[in-house]
N, C-alpha and C positions, 0 to 999 in steps of 0.2 A: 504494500500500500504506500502510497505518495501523496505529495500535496496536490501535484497535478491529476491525479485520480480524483482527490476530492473537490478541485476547481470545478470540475468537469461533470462529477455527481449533481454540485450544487447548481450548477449552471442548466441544468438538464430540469431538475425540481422545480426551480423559479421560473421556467421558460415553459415549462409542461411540454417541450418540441423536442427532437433531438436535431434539428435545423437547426431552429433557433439557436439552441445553444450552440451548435459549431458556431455561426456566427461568431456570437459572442465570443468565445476564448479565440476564434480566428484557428480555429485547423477545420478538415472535412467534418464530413459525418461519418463516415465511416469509421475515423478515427474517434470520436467521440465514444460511438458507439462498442468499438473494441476496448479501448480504455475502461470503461463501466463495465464491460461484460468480465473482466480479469480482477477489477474490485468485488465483481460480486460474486467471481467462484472465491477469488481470498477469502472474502467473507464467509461464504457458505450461504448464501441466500442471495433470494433478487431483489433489488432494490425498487424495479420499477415495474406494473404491467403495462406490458404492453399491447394488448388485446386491441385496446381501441386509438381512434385517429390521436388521444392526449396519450402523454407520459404518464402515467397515475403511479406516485409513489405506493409502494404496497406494503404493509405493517411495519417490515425491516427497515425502508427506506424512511417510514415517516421517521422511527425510532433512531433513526442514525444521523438527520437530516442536521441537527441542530447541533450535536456533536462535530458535524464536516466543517460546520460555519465555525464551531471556536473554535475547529485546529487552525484553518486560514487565519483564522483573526490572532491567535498567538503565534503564527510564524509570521504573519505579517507585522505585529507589533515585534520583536524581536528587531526585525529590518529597522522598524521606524525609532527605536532605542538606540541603538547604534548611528543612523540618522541625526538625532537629536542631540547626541555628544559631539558628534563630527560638523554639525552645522549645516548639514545637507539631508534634506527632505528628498525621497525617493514613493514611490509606489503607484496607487491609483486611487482619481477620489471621482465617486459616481452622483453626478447631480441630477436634480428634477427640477424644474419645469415649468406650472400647470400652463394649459394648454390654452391658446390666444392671448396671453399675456403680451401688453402692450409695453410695460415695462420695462426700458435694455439696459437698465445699468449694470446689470450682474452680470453682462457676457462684458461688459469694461473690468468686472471685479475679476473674470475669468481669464481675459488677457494678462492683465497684469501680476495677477499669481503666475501664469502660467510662463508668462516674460522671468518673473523672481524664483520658479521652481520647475525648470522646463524636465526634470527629472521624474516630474508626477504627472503621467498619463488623465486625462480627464474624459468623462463620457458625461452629455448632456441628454438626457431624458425627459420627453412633452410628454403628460396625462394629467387627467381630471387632480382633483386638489386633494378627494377621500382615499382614492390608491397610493399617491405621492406620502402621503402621510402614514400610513401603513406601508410603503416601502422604506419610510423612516424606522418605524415602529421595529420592522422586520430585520434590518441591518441592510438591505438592497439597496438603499439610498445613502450618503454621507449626509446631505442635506438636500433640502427641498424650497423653494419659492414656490408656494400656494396660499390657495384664497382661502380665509375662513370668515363665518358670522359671528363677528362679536368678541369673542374668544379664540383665542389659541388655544389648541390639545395641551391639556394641564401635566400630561406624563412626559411633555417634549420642553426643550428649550426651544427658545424664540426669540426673534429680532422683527419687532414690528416697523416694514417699511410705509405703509401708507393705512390708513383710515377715514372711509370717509360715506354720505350716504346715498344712498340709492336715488336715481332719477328716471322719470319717463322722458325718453327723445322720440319725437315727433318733426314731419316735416313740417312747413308752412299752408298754411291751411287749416292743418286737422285742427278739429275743435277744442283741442287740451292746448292748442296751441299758445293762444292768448292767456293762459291761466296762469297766474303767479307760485301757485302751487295744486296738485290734485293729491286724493287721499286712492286708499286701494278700491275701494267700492266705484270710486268714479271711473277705475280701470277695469272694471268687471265687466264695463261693456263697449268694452274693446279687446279685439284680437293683441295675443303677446306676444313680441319676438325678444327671447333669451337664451341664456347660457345651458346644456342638459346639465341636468342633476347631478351632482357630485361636486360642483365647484362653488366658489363664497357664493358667488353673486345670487345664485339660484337659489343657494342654502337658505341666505336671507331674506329673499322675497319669498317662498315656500311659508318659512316657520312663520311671518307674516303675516301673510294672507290666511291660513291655518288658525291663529291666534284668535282672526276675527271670523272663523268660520264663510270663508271664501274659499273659490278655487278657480282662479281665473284661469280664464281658456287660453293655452300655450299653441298658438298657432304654430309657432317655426321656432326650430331650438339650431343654433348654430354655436360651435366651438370659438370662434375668434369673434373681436368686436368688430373687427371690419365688416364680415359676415352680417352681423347683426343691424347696423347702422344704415348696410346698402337696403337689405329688407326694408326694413325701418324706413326709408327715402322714397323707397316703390310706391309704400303707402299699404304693406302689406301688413302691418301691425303695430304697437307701439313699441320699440325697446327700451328695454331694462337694461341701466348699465351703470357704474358707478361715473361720480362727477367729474373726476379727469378721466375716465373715457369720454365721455358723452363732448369733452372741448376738443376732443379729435376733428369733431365733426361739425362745429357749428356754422359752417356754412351752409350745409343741409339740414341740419337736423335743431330744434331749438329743446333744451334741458328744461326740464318743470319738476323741482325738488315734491319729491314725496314724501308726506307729510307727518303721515301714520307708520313708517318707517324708520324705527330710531334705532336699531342693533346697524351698526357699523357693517358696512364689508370689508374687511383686513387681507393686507396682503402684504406676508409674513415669511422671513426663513424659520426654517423649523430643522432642528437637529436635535439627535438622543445623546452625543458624547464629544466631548470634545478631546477624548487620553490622544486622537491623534494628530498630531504636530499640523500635517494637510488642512484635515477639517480647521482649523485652530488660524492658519494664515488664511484659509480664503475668508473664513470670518472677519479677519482685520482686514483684506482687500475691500469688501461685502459692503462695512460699517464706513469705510472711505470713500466708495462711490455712490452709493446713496446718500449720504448728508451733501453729497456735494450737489447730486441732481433734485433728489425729490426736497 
């Protein structure tokens, strides 16, 4: 048994593919696959069924699954100990994301770690803001850039970059147009164009509109604001989007603070540990390029 064996287990678990996971570690499938099959006669058991189109870990695999992750993470911290005395940062830090994020300062935070530690491989990863957080949760992630309502995950650390509340954008014309403010009920009768479920934005308007026993009609759900804004311009619904998004657009689209809407949408790094040196500088790149922009 090897580290590379267990790379390779693990890679295979989190991906549910054994594609995928070639990908990821960068050899075939083939090899993947030979690799795993010689961990799992060492072992004496199979780690994975493979009956169907997923990788489905099978009792031994789930039961081994967490054990593969801390032998990486203590031969990886060993590196990064030796790293730390020497003054050179080495390894790999895997970041998220969430998905249509307008926000670029953190690929300025990413250059510039990456200019000060070109020795740490980095991998950026787009998804919703609930799986990013649970690839926090899970150790898949070093950190994460995602939306939350209100609150940040009380189990994670956090760096809150922005806060701020929800707005209806509409083009010129529609009838909310003119209005200094609308509440939710005045948007019940209107079609909605938003973010799908799992990211702040949606989080907040959901547990919202829920509160006051509404459930406004979700016309068009689109991942990105630009997505949402162009809708929104057609005349195809109203969008939801927080207030520096909605000044992306105001030549087309005019903002109308929502009223009955007071939980924040947050948008937050989020990290489980900082023992590694990596995590630890791009957090001080992170904390320098957003005071500087936002």
């Amino acid at each position: 048994m090897d580290l590379r064996q267990l790379e390779y287990f693990v890679a295979v678990a989190e991906e549910r593919n054994f594609t995928r996971a070639a990908e990821r570690v960068h050899i075939s499938q083939s090899g993947v696959s030979a690799q795993i099959r010689r961990l799992e006669h060492e072992l004496g058991a199979e780690l994975f069924d493979r009956s169907a189109r997923t990788a489905t870990l099978t009792v031994a695999g789930k039961a081994a699954l967490e054990h593969a992750r801390a032998a990486l993470a203590a031969a990886e911290a060993v590196g990064q100990a030796v790293s730390e005395v020497t003054d050179l940062i080495r390894g790999r830090l895997t970041v998220g994301m969430v998905i249509g994020c307008t926000v670029t300062p953190l690929f300025d935070a990413l250059a510039a770690f990456h200019r000060a530690h070109p020795g740490v491989e980095i991998s950026l990863l787009e998804d919703n803001s609930d799986r990013l957080v649970e690839g926090v949760r899970a150790g898949a992630l070093d950190l994460a850039l995602v939306g939350a309502a209100g609150a940040v995950p009380g189990d994670l650390d956090a760096l809150t970059i922005i806060s701020e509340r929800l707005v209806a954008a509409v083009p010129p014309g529609h009838p909310l147009a003119g209005r200094r403010q609308v509440t939710l009920r005045d948007l019940a009768d209107h079609p909605i164009v938003c973010m799908p479920p799992g990211t702040g934005l949606r989080t907040v308007f959901d547990q919202a509109s829920a509160a006051q026993g509404l459930c406004p009609r979700i016309a068009l759900q689109a991942s990105a604001a630009d997505a949402i804004a162009d809708l929104a311009a057609r005349g195809l619904g109203v969008a939801i989007l927080s207030a520096s998004m909605s000044a992306h657009y105001r030549d087309r689209l005019t903002a109308v603070p929502i009223a009955d809407v007071e939980t924040p949408a947050l948008l937050t790094l989020v990290w489980k540990s900082t023992h590694s040196p990596a995590v630890r500088e791009l957090l001080v790149h992170s904390r320098r390029t957003f005071a500087e922009v936002c």
